[in-house]
N, C-alpha and C positions, 0 to 999 in steps of 0.2 A: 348346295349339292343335293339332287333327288337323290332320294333312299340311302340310308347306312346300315345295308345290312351288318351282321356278324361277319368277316370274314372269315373266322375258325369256324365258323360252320358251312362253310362254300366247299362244296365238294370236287377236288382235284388232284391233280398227278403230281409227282417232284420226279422231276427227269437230270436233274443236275446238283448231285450231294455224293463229296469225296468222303470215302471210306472213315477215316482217320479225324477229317474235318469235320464230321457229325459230330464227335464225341460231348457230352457236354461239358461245361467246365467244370461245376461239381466232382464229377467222376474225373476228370484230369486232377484237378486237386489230391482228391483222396487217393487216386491210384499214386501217385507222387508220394504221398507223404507215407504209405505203407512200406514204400522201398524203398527211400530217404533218395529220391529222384531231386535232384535239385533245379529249380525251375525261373526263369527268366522272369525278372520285375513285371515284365511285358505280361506274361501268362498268368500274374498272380493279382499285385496289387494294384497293376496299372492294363488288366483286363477289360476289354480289348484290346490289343494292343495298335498300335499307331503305324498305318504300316505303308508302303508305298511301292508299284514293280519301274517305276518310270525309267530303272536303268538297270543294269543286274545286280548292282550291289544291293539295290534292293528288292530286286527278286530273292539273291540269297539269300537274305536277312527273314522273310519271307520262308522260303523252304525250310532253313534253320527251327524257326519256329516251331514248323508242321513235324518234321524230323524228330524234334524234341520230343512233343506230343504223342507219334507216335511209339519212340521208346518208354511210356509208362504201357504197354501192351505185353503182359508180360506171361499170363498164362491163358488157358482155351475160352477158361469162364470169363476173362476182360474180355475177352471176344465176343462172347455170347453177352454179355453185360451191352457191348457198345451197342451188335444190332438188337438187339431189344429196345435200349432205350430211345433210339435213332425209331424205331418202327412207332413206338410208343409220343415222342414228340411230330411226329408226323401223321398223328391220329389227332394228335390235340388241336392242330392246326387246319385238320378238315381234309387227308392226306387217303386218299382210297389206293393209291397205287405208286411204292416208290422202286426207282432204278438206282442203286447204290453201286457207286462205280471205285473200283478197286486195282490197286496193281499190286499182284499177289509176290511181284521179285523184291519189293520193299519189308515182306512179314516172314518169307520163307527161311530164313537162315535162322528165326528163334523157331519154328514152326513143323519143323522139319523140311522143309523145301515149299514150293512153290502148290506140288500138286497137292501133299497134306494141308496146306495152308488154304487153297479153295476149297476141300474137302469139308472144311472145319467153317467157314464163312457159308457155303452152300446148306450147310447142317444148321447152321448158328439162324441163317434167312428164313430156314421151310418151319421153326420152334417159335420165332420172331412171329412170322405170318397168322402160326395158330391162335399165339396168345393175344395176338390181339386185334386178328381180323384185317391187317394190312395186306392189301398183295405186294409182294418184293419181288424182284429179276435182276440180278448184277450185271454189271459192264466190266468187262476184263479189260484195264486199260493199259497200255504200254507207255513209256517213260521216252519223251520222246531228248532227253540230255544222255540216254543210256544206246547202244550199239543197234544201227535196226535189225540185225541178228535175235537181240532180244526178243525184238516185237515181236519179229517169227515164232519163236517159242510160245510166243504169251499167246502169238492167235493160236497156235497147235493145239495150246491147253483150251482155249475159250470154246474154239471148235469140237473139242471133245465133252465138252457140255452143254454142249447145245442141244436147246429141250427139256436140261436137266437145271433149272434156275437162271442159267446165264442167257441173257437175251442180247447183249452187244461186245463190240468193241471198238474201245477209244484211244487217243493219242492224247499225254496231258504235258503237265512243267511249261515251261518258258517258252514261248513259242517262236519266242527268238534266237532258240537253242537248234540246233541238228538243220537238219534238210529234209525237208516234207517228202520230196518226191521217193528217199529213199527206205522210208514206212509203207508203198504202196504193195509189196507182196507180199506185205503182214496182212496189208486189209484184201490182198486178195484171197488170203486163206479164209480169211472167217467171212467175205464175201461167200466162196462155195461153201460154207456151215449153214449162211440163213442167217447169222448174223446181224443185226442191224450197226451200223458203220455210223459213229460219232466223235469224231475226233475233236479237237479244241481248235478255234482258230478266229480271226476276227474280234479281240478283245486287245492285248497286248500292242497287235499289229493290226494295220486296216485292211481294209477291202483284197488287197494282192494274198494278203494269209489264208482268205478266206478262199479264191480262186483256188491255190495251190489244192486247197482240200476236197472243194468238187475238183479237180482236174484229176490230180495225183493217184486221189484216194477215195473219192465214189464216196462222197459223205452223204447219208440219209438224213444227217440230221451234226446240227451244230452246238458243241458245246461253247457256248455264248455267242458267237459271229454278231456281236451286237453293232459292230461298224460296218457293216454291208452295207448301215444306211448313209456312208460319204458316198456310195457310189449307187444313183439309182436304175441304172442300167444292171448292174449285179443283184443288187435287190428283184430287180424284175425276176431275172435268171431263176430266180432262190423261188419266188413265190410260182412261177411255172414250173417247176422241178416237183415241186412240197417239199423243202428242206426247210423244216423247223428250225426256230432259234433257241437254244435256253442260255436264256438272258436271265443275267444272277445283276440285280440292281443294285445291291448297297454291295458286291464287294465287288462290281467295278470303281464304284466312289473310293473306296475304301485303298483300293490300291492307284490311283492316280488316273484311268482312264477316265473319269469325270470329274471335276470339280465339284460337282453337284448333284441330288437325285434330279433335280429340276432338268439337267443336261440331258440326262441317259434319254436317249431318240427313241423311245419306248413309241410314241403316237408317228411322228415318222414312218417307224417298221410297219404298227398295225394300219395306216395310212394307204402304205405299198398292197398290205394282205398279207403280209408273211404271218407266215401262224409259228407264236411266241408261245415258249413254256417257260413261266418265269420259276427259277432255283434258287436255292440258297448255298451252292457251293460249300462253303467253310464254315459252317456257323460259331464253329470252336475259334476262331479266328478274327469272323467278322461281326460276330455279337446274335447276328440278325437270324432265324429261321423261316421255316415256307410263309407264313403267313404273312410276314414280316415285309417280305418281297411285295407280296400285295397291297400290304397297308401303305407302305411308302410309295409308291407309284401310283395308287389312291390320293394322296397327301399329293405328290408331286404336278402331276399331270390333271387334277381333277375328273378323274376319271368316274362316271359314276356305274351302279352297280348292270346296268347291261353289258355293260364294257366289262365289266371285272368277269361276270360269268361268262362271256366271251373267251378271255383266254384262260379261265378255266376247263370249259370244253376244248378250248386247242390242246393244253395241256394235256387229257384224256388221249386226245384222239391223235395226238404226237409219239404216244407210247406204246411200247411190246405188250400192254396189258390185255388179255385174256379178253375176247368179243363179249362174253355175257357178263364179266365184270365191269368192264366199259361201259356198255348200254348199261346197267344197272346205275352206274355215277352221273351218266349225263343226264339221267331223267332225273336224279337227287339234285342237280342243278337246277333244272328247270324248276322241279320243287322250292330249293330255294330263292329263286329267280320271284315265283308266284307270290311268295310270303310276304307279308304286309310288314313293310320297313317298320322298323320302332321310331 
């Protein structure tokens, strides 16, 4: 393979990393054993744990997990602990600008509600960002197993901070759960905020999941839609639109939609042109972080490093981040683009 850069020093975005799912294990551990939290084989000795959504018991099995995880969150500074560390492992991996996506109905009831709970993550991001130079923007995302009344709420709240750290909103869980169509006047609320619209869809289910989300719900952008590529007329769709993918590689393997990294139709999508932002979803879950995503689709696909700076610039240029932060990362690209492979 020509050149093997660094990848921790490739400078790009994480457009797809849940709240909870950042945490690292270390700090799962230790927050557990402070409160005598008692924790699943799965979460301890047998970390990562082995996991699969291929039906809903094991989606549940799945949430269960994350669920757990998220009860060692127990006062402001785990909070402030999580996005710090989450900002700080995203530096280490060459990380200029992350979207941490959140559903604040999941922390609000230790938190004092919903609104103090964004209050306290919006605060926890702008402290994050200082110390250590990351840009951060939340996604206010709604529970699409929860009432779309909910979602309303969640956009009322997202739309009320918009400008003020929150740059989207999404639809997450099972996407084999509820009915798409009737989440559309959640997104058409944070549609009139300015919003950027990302829902989930195209991972779990194929190509018709991902239709629902442009039709229903005016999706700018895809959390995973990695099976757009069974259909390449919808692919077409997607890459005339500019709806990004963020395609999270090892925890599609990870939960059964691949067999393999070698599967994931990574060269396919970029084939089409869709401009891919690859995530790392769960890392608490599925071992892997941003870099990680890159190494292995490096590894899998043979990709060499024009190709990797490639969708690291889609990455960038997929995101809410800030115009002169932006330009400032892609030209650190090309920099590292220029740099004479070791």
């Amino acid at each position: 393979m020509a050149g093997v850069r660094d990848l921790q020093a490739l400078p790009k975005a994480h457009l797809h990393l849940h709240f909870t799912g950042s945490m690292r294990h270390a700090t799962l551990l230790e927050l557990a054993e402070r409160d005598g939290i008692a924790l699943p084989d799965s979460l301890v000795e047998d970390w990562p744990p082995r996991l699969s959504a291929a039906d809903e018991k094991g989606w549940f099995r799945f949430q269960r997990l994350y669920d757990v995880a998220r009860s060692v969150l127990r006062t402001e500074a785990d909070v402030r602990r999580l996005v710090r560390e989450a900002a700080e492992d995203d530096v280490r991996d060459g990380g200029r600008w992350l979207e941490i996506q959140v559903d604040p109905s999941g922390y609000g009831a230790r938190f004092g509600g919903i609104t103090a709970f964004t209050d306290l993550v919006l605060d926890a991001v702008a402290e994050a960002s200082r110390a250590t130079g990351l840009g951060i923007g939340v996604v206010v995302a709604a529970n699409r197993t929860r009432h779309p009344l909910d979602a309303r709420t969640l956009a009322r709240l997202a739309a009320q901070y918009a400008g003020r750290g929150v740059v989207g909103f999404g639809l997450s869980n099972d996407e084999r759960r509820g009915v798409t169509e009737d989440f559309g006047p959640a997104f058409a609320i944070a549609r009139r905020a300015g919003l950027l619209l990302a829902p989930h869809g195209g991972e779990l289910l194929g190509p018709a999941s991902v239709r629902r989300c442009l039709d229903a719900l005016g999706a700018d952008r895809l959390g995973h839609g990695v099976r757009s590529a069974e259909d390449p007329r919808l692919l077409d769709e997607l890459v005339a639109a500019g709806v990004a993918l963020e395609v999270c590689p090892v925890s599609n393997v990870a939960l059964g939609v691949y067999s393999d990294l070698t599967s994931v139709p990574l060269p396919t999508l970029l084939a089409a042109g869709a401009q891919v932002a690859l995530g790392a979803d769960d890392p608490l879950l599925f071992g892997s972080r941003l870099a990680g995503q890159y190494a292995t689709m490096r590894a899998a696909h043979d990709l060499d490093d024009t190709r990797l700076a490639d969708l690291a610039r889609m990455s960038l240029r997929a995101s809410r981040a800030p115009d002169d932060l932006r330009e400032r990362a892609l030209a650190e690209v090309d920099d590292w683009l220029r740099a004479p492979a070791p």
